[in-house]
C-alpha positions, 0 to 999 in steps of 0.5 A, spaced: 384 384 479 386 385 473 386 378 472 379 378 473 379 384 469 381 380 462 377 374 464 371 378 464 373 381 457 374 375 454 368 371 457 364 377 454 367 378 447 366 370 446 358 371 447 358 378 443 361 373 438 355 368 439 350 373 439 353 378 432 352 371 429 345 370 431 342 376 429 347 376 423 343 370 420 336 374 422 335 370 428 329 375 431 326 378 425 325 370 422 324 366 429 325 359 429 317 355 429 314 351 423 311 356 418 306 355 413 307 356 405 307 364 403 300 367 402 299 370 395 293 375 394 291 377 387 287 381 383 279 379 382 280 374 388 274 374 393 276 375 399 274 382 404 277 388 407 277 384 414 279 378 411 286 381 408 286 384 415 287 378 419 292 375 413 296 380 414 296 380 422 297 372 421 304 374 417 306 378 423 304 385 420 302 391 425 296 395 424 298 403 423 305 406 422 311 401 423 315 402 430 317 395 430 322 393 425 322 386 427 314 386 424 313 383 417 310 391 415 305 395 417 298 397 414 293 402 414 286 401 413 283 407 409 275 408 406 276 403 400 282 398 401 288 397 405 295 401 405 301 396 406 308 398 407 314 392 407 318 392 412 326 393 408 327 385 411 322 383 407 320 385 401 321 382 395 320 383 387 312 382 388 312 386 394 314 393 394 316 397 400 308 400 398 302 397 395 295 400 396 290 394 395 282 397 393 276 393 394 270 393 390 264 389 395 268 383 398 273 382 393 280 385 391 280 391 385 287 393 384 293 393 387 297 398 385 304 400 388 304 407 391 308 413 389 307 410 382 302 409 377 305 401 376 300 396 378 301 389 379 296 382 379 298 379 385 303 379 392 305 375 396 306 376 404 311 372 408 309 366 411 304 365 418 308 361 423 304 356 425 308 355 431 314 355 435 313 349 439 313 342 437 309 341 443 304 345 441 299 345 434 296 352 433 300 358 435 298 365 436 303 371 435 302 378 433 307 384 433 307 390 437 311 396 436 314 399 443 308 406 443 303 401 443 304 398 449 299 401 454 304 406 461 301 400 465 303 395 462 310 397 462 309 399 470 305 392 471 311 389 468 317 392 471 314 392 477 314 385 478 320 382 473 324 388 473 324 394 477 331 397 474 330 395 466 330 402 464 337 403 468 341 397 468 345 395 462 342 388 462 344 385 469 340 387 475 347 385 480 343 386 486 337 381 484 343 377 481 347 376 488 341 375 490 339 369 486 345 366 486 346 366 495 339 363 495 341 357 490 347 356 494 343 355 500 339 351 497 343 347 493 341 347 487 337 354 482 332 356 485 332 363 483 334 367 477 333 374 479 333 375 471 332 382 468 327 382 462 332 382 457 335 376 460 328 373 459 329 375 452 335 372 451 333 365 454 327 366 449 330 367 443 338 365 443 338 359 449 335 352 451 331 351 457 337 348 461 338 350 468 346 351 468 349 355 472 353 356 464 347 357 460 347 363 466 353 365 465 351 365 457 344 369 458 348 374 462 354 376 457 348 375 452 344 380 455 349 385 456 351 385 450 344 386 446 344 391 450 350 395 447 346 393 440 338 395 441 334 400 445 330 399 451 324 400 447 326 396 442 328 390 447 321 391 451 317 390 445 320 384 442 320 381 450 312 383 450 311 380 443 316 373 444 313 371 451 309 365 452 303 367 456 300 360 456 295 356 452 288 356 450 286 349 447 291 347 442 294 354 441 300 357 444 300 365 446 306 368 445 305 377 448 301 381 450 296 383 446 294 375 443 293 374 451 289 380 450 285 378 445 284 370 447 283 372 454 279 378 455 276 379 447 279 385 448 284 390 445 291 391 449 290 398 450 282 397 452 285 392 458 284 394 466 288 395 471 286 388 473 286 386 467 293 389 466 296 385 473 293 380 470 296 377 465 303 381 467 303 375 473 303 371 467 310 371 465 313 367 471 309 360 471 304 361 465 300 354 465 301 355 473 297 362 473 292 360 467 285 363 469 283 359 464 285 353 468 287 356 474 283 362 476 284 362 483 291 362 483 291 367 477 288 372 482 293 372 487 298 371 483 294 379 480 294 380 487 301 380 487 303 384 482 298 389 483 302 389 491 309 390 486 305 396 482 303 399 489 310 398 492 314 402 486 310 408 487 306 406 480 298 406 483 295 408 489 292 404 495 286 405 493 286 403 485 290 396 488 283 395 492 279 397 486 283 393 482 283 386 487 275 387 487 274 388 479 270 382 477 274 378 471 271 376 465 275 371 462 274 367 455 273 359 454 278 355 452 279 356 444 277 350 440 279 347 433 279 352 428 279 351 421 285 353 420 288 349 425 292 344 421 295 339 428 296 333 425 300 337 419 304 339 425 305 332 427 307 330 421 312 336 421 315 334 428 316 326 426 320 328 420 324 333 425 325 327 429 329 322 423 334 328 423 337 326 430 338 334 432 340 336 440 333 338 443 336 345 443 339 345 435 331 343 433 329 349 437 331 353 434 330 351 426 326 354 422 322 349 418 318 352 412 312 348 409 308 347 404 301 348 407 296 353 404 292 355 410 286 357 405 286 350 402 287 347 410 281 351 412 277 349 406 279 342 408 277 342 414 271 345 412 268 341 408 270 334 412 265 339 418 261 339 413 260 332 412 261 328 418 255 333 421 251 330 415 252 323 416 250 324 423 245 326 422 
């Protein structure tokens, strides 16, 4: 026993090690993707409240007071500008922990630091993925702090990923000997009885392989993380790193994007049906995609609404509510002017001359050149001229 006993310690303490080492070198605040060039705004520059509202949730920054500290910043829309505040991760000389940026029509005014009378000329925002997946051209990620998940959210996923998440210490041992009896009948892994912060360690820190000692690294990993972040800290960065599927060339990472491509609606306007939904997502996103897949979706809902009703979470008849509620589901995304697929392209194949393991190259965080507006002016102007010679 006591064998055991040192065995374990010394496994754990070998993975803490790895993971310390990874969140040292900020592996969750600057996740591994291609990047585009840092956005730069100025003072006089055209550009619309709404239009720096969506830069700025392109940079990873979260509307209102910041609970998420793993966000870029937050902001703040007032009556006549835009109140930023920098995450301390992320501030840099020409960009303070708060600046207000006024308008005057659709153009910026001033930017002035608050809490000072100091103004500057310009600010510079941190750089907007472009995507985290080689394979993929376009991505879309937002952040969300823990208090803007919806309750049913919470149970929708807890109930069908991880009954226990708010109780165990990283490892539901159950489900795990669970798993682990059925891979053995089977012969091979099967089943993963994966706690959410699991998922979130396989996401962030592991490769994709199915080994029995990648397992073994998830399960120290994630044990350990739970030693060094909140439950709500690990939820929200579990709700926010998930990949949900894929509309056209972009790729969807967390909830409130699959929200928004999905059902053109905000998180928290989301029915339970909806809810259901997109938390069967997580299991098999391409497999369950109801942009692609409605039928399989729906009863992959159905079973999610069943886990919900299970744990006590809703009522019988809200679940046949839920199971007869029409769903409005959005088409696919087409290429948009800001989408830049053959720079990604080109990325991937000078990536490809280095030679990296397939798990190194997936976790290397690539900053470009790329200035997205001049992308999109870009491809503007080639729309522009391919429809006139048309015609």
């Amino acid at each position: 026993m006591a064998t055991l006993a040192v065995l374990f310690f010394v496994t754990y303490t070998h993975y803490a090690a790895i993971l310390d080492k990874q969140l040292a070198n900020q592996s969750l605040r600057l996740p591994a993707g291609i990047y585009a060039a840092p956005r730069r705004i100025s003072t006089g520059e055209q550009i619309s409240r709404e239009e720096l509202v969506d830069r700025l949730t392109s940079a990873g920054y979260q509307e209102n007071e910041q609970n998420n500290e793993y966000a870029a910043g937050s902001f703040r829309l007032q009556n006549d500008g835009v109140e930023i505040s920098a995450s301390n991760f992320y501030q840099t000389t020409d960009l303070p922990e708060r600046v207000f940026i006024a308008f005057k029509g659709k153009a910026i005014s001033s930017i002035q630091k608050q809490e000072s009378t100091g103004k500057l000329s310009s600010i510079t925002l941190p750089a907007e993925m472009l995507t985290s997946d080689f394979n993929t051209k376009k991505q879309v990620r937002s952040a969300t702090g823990f208090d803007d998940i919806p309750q049913m959210l919470i149970h929708a996923l807890t109930a069908i990923e991880d009954r226990n998440f708010f109780s165990h210490n990283g490892v539901d041992v159950k489900a795990m000997f669970r798993a682990f009896y059925k891979n053995l009948t089977c012969g091979g892994i099967r089943e993963g009885g994966s706690t959410i912060t699991q998922q979130l360690i396989k996401n962030e820190f592991l490769s994709p392989e199915r080994t029995y000692q990648r397992k073994l690294a998830e399960v120290m990993m994630a044990m350990a993380l739970e030693r060094r972040l909140t439950k709500e800290q690990i939820f929200a960065l579990y709700c926010d790193r998930v990949y949900l599927g894929q509309s056209g060339i972009t790729a969807i990472y967390g909830f409130q994007q699959a929200a928004s491509l999905y059902f053109g609606k905000e998180l928290k306007d989301l029915s339970l049906n909806e809810v259901a939904l997109l938390a069967g997502l997580a299991k098999a996103p391409n497999r369950y995609s109801p942009q692609t897949n409605l039928e399989e979706s729906k009863t992959r809902r159905d079973v999610v609404l069943n886990a919900m009703l299970e744990a006590g979470y809703i009522k019988t008849e809200e679940a046949a509510a839920a199971k007869n509620e029409q769903l409005a589901i959005l088409p696919s995304q087409k290429l948009d002017n800001t989408a830049a697929a053959h720079f990604v392209d080109y990325v991937k194949r000078e990536v490809d001359k280095q030679k990296f393991e397939e798990q190194d190259a997936a976790r290397l965080r690539i900053e470009t050149t790329l200035d997205v507006d001049l992308q999109q002016a870009a491809n503007e102007a080639v729309t522009k001229h391919t429809t006139n010679l048309a015609k």
